[in-house]
N, C-alpha and C positions, 0 to 999 in steps of 0.2 A: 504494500500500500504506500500511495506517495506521499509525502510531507505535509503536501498540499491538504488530499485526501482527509489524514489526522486532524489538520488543523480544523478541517470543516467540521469533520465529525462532533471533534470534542466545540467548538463552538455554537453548533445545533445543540447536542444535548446539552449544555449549560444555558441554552435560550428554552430548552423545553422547560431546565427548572423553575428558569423564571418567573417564566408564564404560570406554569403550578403553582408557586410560591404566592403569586399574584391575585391566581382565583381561590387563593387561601384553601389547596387540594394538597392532601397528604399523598405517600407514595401509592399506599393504601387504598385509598379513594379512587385515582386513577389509572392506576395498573389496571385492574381490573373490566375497564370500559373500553381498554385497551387489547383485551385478551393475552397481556402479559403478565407476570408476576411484578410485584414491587420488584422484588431482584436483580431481574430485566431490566425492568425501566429507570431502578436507580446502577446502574450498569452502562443503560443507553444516555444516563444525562452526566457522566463521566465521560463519555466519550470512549467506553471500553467495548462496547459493543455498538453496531453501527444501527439507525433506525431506517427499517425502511421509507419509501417517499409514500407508501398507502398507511401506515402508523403513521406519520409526521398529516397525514390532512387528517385524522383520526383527534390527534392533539389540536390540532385548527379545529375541528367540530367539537369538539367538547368542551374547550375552552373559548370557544368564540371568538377566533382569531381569525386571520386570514393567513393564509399557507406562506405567502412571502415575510411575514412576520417573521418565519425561522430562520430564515435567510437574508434579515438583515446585518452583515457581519463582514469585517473587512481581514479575511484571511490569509492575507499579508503582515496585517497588525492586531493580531489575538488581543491584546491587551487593552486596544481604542476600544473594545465594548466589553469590557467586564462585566460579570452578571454577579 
C-alpha cells in the first residue's frame, strides 16, 4: 500500500471519528448500523483497517453527512486537519 494510500486511510477514519464524536455516537451505537463490530470500526477510525466506499456512505446516512465530508483532507499535510 502506498504512503499516499495510508495517509488517506488513517485521515478518513479519524474524520469518521469525528463525525461520531459529533453526533454524540459511541463505538457501540454505531458499529452496529454498520454491520461491523465496534472493533472494526474503532480499527477503521485508526486507520488500521481500511473502510470500504459502500460503509463510508453508510456513515454519511446515518450520521447525516454528505459522502464528500470524509474526504475533506489534505493528504499531503495530515496535520492541517487534525481531528
Amino acid at each position: 500500500m502506498s504512503r499516499t494510500a495510508r495517509r488517506m486511510d488513517n485521515a478518513i477514519g479519524k474524520r469518521v471519528r469525528l463525525a461520531r464524536r459529533l453526533r454524540d455516537m459511541s463505538l457501540a451505537d454505531l458499529a452496529p448500523r454498520l454491520g461491523l463490530t465496534p472493533q472494526q470500526l474503532q480499527r477503521s477510525e485508526a486507520g488500521a483497517r481500511r473502510l470500504p466506499a459502500a460503509t463510508i456512505y453508510q456513515v454519511a446516512t446515518v450520521l447525516h453527512l454528505p459522502v464528500d465530508w470524509f474526504f475533506i483532507v489534505d493528504v499531503g499535510h495530515p496535520d492541517k486537519y487534525q481531528t
